[in-house]
C-alpha positions as CSV (number, residue, x, y, z in Angstrom):
1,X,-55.7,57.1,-3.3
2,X,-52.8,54.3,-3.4
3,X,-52.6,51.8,-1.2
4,X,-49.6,52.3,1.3
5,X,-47.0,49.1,1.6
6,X,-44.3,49.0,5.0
7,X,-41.7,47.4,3.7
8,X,-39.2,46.1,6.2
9,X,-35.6,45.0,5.8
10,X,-34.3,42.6,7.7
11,X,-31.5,44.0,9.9
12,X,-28.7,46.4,9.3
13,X,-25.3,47.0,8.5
14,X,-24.0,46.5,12.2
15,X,-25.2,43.4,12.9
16,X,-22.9,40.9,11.1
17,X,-20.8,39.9,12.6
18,X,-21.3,37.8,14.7
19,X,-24.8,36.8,13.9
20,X,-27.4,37.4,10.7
21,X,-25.2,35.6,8.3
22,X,-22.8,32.9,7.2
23,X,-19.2,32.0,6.6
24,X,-18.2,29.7,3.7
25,X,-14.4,29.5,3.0
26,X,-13.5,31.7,5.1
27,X,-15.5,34.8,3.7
28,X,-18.4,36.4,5.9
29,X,-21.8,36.8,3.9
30,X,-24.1,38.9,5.7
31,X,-27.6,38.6,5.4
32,X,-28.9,42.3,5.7
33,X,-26.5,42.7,2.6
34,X,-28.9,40.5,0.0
35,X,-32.1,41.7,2.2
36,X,-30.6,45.4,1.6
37,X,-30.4,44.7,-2.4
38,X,-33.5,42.8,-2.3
39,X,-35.4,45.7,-0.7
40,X,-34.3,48.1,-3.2
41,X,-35.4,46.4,-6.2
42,X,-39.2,45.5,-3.9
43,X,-38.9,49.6,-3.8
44,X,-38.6,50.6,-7.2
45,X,-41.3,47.8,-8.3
46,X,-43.7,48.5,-5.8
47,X,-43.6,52.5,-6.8
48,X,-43.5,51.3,-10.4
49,X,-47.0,49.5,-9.7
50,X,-48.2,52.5,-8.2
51,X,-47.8,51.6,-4.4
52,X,-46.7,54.2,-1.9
53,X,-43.9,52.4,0.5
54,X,-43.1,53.2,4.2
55,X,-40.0,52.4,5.4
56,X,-38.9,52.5,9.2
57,X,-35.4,52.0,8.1
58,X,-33.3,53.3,5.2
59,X,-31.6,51.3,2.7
60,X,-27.5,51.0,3.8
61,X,-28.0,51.8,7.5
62,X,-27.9,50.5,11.0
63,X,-30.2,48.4,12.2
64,X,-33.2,50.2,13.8
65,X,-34.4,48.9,17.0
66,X,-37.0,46.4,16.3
67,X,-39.7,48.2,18.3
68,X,-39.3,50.9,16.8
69,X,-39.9,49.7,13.5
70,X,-42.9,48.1,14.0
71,X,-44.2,50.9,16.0
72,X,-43.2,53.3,13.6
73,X,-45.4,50.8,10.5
74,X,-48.1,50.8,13.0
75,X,-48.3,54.3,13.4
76,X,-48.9,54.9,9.1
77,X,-51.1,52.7,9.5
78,X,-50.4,50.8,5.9
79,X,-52.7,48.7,4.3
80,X,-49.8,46.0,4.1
81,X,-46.5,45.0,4.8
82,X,-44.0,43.0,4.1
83,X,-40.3,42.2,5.9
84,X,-37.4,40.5,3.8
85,X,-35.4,37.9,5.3
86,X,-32.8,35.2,4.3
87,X,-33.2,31.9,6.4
88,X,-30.5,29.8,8.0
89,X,-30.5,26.2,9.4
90,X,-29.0,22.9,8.7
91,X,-27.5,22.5,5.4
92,X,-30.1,19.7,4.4
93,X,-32.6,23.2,4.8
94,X,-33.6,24.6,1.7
95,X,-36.3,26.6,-0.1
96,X,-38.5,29.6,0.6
97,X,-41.6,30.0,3.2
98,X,-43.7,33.0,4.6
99,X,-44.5,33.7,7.9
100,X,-48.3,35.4,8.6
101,X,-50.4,36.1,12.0
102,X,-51.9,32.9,12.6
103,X,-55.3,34.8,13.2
104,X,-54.9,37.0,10.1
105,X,-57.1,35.7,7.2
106,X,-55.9,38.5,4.8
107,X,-51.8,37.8,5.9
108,X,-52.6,34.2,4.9
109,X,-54.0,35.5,1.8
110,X,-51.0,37.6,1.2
111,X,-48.2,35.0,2.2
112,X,-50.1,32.2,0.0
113,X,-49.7,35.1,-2.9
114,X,-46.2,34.8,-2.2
115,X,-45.4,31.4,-2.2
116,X,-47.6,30.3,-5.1
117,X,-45.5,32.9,-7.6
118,X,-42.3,31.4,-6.1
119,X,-43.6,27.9,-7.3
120,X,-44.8,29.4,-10.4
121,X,-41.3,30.3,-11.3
122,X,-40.3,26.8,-10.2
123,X,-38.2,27.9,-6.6
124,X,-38.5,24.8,-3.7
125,X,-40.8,25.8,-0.8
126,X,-39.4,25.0,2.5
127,X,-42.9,22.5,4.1
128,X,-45.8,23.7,2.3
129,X,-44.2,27.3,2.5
130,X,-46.7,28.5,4.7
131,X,-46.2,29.4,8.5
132,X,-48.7,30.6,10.7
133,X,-47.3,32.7,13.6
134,X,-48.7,31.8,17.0
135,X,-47.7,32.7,20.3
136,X,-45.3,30.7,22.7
137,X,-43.7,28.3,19.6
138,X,-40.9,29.7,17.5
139,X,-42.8,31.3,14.9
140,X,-43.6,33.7,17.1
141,X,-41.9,36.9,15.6
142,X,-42.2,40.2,16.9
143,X,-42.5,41.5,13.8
144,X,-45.8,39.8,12.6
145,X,-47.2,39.7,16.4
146,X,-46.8,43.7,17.0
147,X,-47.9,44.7,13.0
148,X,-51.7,45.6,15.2
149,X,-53.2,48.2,12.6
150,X,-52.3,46.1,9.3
151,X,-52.2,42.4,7.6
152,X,-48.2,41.5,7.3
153,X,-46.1,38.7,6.1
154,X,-42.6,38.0,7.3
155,X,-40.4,36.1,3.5
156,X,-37.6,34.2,4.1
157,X,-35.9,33.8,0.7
158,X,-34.3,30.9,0.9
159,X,-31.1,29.1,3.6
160,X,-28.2,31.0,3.8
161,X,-26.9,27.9,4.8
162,X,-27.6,25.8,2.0
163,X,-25.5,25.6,-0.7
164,X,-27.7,25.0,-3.4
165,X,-29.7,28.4,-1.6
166,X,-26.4,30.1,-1.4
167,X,-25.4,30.1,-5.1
168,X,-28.7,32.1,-5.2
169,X,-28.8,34.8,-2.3
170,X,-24.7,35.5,-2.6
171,X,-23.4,33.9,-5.4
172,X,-23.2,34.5,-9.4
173,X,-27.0,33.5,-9.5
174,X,-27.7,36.6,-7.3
175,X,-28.7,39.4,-9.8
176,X,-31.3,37.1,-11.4
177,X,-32.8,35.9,-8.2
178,X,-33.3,39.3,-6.8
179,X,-35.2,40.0,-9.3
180,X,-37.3,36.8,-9.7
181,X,-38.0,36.9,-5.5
182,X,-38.8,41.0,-6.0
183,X,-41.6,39.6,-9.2
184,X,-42.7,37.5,-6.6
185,X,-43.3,39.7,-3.6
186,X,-44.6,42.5,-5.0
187,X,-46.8,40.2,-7.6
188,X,-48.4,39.0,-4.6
189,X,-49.1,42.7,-3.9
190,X,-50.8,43.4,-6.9
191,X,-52.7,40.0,-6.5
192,X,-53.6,40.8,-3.1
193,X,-55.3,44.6,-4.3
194,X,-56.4,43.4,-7.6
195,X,-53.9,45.5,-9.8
196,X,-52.3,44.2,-13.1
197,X,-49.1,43.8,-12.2
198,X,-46.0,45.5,-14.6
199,X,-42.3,44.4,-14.7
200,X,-39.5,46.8,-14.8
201,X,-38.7,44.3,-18.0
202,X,-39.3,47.8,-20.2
203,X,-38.0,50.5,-17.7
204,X,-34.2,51.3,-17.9
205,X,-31.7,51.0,-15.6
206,X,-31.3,54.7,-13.5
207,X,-29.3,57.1,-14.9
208,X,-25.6,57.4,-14.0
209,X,-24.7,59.8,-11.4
210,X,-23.2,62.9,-13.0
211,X,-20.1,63.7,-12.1
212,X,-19.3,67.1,-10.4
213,X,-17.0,69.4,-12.8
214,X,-14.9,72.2,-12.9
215,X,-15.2,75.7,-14.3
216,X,-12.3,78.4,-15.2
217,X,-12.5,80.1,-12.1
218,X,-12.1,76.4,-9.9
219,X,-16.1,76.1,-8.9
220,X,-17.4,72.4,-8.8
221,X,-20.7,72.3,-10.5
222,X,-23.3,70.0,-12.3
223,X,-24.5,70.9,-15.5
224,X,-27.8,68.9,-16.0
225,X,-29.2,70.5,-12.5
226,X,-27.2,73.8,-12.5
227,X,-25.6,72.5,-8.6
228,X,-22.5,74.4,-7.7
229,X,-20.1,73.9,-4.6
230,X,-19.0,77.1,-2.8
231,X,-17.2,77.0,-0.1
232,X,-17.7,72.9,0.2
233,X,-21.7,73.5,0.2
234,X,-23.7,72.0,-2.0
235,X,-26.2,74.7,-3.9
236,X,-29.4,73.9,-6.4
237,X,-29.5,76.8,-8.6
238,X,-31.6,76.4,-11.4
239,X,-33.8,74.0,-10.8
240,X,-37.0,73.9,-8.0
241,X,-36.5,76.3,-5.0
242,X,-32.8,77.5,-4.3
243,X,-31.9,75.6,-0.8
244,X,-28.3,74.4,0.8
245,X,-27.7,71.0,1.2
246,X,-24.1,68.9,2.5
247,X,-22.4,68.0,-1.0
248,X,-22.3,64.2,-1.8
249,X,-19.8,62.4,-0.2
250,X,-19.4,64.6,3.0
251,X,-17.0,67.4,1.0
């Protein structure tokens, strides 16, 4: 049986503005929109290395209450779990650290898995890059302290308020450093469980979507999954069980 992953991303669409993010001449940068990216590409990797992921909160969506996340994680009862953050602070602040239950010897395992494959790759460490999260001092995040049934680790990828940092969470540097902090996380994964770890390196990119066309009597349909529109509902024809849907893009 796989091993089950809860990966959490930090925030939502709604929250920003007014907090969870930065503004640098005079442009908003919200940090749920690189957590969002981020998360996708831990996704696909994790799945690619044979991990099943849970996920409280879909990508592109409004944040979900806290408690409910972690309830929700708690409830699968996963064998790991991971949140993705972006960190802000002075802008003398830099580098990358991971939070853990300070009582948790296997979330210490997990976030000193992390941090070593950022160093590896040669990304600074905020302190020693490790944070152990106790109660009553201001490591103490929900998120860690309510994960009950499973070992979890809380990444901040680097200060949002940095600029060196920024370059590499929202600026041209971005693609490339999604990628490098997704090798990292899920890395530490595989480390943590023993499994050889595989890039996406030598997997391609995921197909384009089709594009819905017409026929000589005016019906939309696909042609690689045999999908028609009547009557603005979406129908699956050929392929799998026959079952309505609503058509992409709320038509």
């Amino acid at each position: 049986m796989s091993k089950a992953i809860a990966l959490d991303i930090g925030h939502g669409n709604n929250i920003f503005p007014p907090g969870k993010g930065v503004y640098k001449d005079g442009k908003g940068y919200a940090e749920f929109d690189f957590n969002n990216k981020l998360g996708k590409r831990v996704k696909r990797l994790l799945e690619h290395n044979g991990f099943k992921v849970i996920m409280a909160q879909p990508f592109d969506s409004k944040d979900v209450y806290l408690v409910n996340r972690t309830n929700y994680h708690d409830s699968k009862r996963p064998d790991l779990g991971i949140s993705l953050h972006a960190n802000a602070g002075t802008a003398s602040a830099n580098g990358r650290c991971a939070f853990y239950l300070y009582t948790s010897r296997q979330g210490k395992q997990f976030a000193t898995n992390i941090i070593n494959n950022m160093k590896k790759k040669g990304y600074s460490i905020h302190g020693n890059g490790l944070h152990a999260a106790q109660y009553n001092s201001w490591t103490n995040l929900h998120i860690i302290r309510e994960a009950t049934t499973f070992p979890k680790v809380l990444v901040e990828h680097g200060f949002m308020t940095n600029n060196l940092d920024f370059r590499l969470i929202f600026g041209n540097k971005q693609d490339r450093y999604i990628k490098d902090m997704a090798d990292c996380d899920v890395k530490a994964v595989c480390d943590y469980f023993g499994v050889q770890f595989k890039t996406l390196s030598n997997v391609g990119a995921p197909a384009p979507e089709e594009e819905w066309q017409t026929n000589q009597y005016g019906t939309q349909y696909l042609k690689t999954s045999g999908t028609f529109k009547v009557g603005g509902t979406r129908i699956m024809s050929r392929i799998g069980s026959p079952f309505l849907s609503a058509p992409k893009g709320g038509l």
